[in-house]
N, C-alpha and C positions, 0 to 999 in steps of 0.2 A: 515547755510550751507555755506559752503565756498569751493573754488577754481574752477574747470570749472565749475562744477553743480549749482554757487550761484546764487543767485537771481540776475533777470535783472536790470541794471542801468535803470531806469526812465529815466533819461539825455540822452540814447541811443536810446530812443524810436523814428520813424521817423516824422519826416513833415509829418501833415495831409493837402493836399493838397484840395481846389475845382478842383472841374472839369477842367473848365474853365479854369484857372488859371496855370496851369498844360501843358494845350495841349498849350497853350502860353510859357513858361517856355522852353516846347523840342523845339516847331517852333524858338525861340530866339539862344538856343543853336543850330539846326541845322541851322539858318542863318548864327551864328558867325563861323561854322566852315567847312559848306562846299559853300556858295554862294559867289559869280554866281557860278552857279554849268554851265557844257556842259556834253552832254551823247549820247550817241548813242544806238538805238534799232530799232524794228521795233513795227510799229502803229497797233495799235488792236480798235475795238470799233470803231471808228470815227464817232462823228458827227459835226453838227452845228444847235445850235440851232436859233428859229429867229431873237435872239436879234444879232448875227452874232458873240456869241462867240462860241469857238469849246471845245469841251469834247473827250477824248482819252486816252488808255492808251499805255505807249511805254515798251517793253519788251526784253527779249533777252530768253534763254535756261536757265538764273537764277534765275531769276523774273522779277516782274514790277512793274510799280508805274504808280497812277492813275494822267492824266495833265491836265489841261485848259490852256486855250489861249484864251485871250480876243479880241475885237472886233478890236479895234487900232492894234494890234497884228497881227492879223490876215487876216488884208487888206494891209503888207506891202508883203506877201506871195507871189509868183511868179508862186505858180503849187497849182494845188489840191488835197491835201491827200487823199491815199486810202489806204485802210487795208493791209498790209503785206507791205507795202513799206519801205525801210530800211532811216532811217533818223537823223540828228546830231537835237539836242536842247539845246538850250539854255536858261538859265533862275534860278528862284530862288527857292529852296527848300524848303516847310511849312510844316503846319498841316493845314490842314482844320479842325478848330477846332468844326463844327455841327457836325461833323460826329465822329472827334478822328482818321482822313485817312491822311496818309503822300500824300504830295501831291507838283507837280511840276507847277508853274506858268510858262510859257512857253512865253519867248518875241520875240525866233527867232526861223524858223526851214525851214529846207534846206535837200535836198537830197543826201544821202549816197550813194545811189546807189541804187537796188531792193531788199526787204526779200525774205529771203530764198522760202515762201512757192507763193511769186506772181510770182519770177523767174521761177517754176516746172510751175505754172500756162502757162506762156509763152512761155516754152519750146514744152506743150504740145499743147497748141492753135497751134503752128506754123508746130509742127508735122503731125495735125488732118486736119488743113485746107491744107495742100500739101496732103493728101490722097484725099482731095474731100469731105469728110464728112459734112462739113459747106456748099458747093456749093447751090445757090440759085435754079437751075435747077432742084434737087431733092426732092424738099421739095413742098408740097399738099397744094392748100386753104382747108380752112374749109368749112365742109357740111355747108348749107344756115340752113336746116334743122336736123338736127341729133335726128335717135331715139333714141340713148341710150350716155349717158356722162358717161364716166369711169375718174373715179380720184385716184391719188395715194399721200396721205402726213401721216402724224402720227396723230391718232384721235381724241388727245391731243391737236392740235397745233391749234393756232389763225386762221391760214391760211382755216384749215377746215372749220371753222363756216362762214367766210368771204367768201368763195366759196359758201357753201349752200347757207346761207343769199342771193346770187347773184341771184342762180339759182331760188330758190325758188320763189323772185321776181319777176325774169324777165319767166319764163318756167318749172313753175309749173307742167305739162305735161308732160315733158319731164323725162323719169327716170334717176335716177343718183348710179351707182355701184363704192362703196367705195373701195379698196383694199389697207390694212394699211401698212404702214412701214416707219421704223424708216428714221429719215430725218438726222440725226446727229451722228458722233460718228464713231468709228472704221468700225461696224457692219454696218453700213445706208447705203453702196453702194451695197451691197449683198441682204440688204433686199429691198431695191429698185427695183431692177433687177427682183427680185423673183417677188416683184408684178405688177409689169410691162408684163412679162411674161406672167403671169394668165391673163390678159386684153388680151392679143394679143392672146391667146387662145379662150377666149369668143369671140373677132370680130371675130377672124379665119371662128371659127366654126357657128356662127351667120350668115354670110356672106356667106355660104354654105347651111343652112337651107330653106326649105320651106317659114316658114315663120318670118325668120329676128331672130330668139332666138333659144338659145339652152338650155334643163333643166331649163324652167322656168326664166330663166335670160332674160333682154333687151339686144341685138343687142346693140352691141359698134360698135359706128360712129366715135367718136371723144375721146382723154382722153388729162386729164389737170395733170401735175406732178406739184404741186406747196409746200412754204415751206413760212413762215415770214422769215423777213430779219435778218442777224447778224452779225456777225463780220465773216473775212475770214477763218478763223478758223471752226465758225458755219457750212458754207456752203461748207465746202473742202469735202463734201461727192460727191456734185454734180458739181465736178470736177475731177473725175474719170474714169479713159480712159474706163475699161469696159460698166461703166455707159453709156458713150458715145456710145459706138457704138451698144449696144442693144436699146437705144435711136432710132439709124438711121434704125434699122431695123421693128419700127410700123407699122403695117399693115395699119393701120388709121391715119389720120393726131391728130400729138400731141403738143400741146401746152406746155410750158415753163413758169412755171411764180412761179421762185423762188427769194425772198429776196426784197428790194425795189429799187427803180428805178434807183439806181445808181450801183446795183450789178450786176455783170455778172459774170455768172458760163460758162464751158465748156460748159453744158446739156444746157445752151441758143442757143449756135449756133447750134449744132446739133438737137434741136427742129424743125418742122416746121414753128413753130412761136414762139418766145418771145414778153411773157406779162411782163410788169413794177414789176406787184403784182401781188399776190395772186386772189383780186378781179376782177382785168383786165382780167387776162384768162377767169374767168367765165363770162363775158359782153363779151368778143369776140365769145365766141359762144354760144350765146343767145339772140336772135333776141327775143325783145318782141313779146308775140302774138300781142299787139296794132300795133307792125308794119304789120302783118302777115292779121290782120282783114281790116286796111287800106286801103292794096294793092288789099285785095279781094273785099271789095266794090266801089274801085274806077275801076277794072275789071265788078262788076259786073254793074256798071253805065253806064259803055261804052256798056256791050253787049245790055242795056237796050232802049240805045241810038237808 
């Protein structure tokens, strides 16, 4: 057979490449053609791990690419990154070739200015706190004792088991009223609210009872909104003005404890209190009984006296 339809040239056929070899091959050619590379985006993800190198990815509205920054690198820095911060980098374009991931070695980085999504952040911190809503004056200690714990996170998430796990340890006794909702995503501040709601219905009407319950449910004393940590992104549910201010209106002193210790949500201030974590809320309001037995036998010593 002859003309387009003939048989393929042998001689045409491609390089069979290794692996290996391969993601070597693109990282060479993207050395030679776009390094030193500079870029500008905003930081998503941020961490540091202990060795004191940092892991992140920088982004814009068109994509991103995943960066490291090593330890040397990373000690010449002048501020500390946080998630949505708008930032210039500089440095050299690869592959990381365990993985087959385009990737940015990052030797310098410096501030552009604010991203988009920690500017609204600040806008509205700065908004919420000139209403008064952050004010320390309105915000409750926690019961020493509370009969009933209401929590609100998705019953999916780490942060769940890490709450029980607390509770169960420390105040076994103590009931605990789950009400689920989504922690993430378009939908998570709506569903939030909702279940937050129904809590502030139960202590309402609990609170008004005979005897401390309504329909078989435990009296809500206290409620924990909690969520694991993630990137800015992750947690832009509970930075949410409505969020906020059904927050400020609990019947019960509520605790805060979304993300990890370095994040802060709107729903932080407007909390009674902010926990670090997930598990911290739960140790803030759960006085071991060991303490609870303690106090009573050193009571009862004295009257013994």
């Amino acid at each position: 057979m002859s003309g387009a339809f003939g048989a393929m040239n042998p001689a045409a056929a491609p390089l069979v490449w290794e692996v290996g070899a391969l993601c070597r091959a693109v990282s060479d050619a993207l050395q030679a053609r776009f390094n030193p590379v500079a870029v500008r985006g905003e930081i998503s993800g941020f961490s540091r791990a202990a060795s004191g190198h940092c892991y992140f990815s920088i982004k814009d509205a068109g994509g991103q690419i995943r960066c490291a920054m090593f330890r040397r690198a990373a000690q010449l820095m002048d501020f500390s990154p946080r998630d949505g911060e708008l930032v210039e980098l500089r440095g050299r374009l690869g592959v990381y070739e365990q993985r087959g991931d385009l990737q940015l070695v990052v030797e310098s980085m410096q501030r552009a200015g604010q991203g988009a999504l920690f500017e609204q952040f600040l806008r509205l911190k700065a908004r919420l706190e000139a209403e008064g809503l952050f004010d320390a004056a309105r915000k409750r200690s926690l019961p020493p004792l509370p009969r009933g714990i209401g929590v609100v996170t998705s019953p999916g998430a780490a942060a769940l088991h890490d709450v029980i796990t607390a509770l169960r340890r420390r105040v076994p006794h103590i009931p605990v009223v789950l009400v689920p909702a989504l922690v993430q995503g378009v939908q998570a501040p709506a569903s939030l609210i909702d279940a937050l709601q129904r809590l502030y219905g139960l202590a309402r009407e609990g609170a008004g009872s005979v005897d401390g319950s309504v329909a078989g449910a435990p009296p809500i004393d206290t409620i924990l909104l909690v969520r694991g940590g993630g990137s800015i992104e992750d947690l832009w549910a509970f930075n949410d003005e409505r969020l906020a201010r059904t927050i400020v209106q609990s019947p019960v002193p509520l605790i805060c404890g979304v993300g990890h210790e370095t994040d802060f949500t709107i729903a932080d201030f407007c909390a009674d209190l902010r926990a670090p974590t997930p598990t911290a809320a739960a140790e803030l309001v759960s006085q071991p009984r060991e303490v609870w037995m303690g106090a009573l036998q050193l009571m009862q010593g004295r009257l013994e006296d």
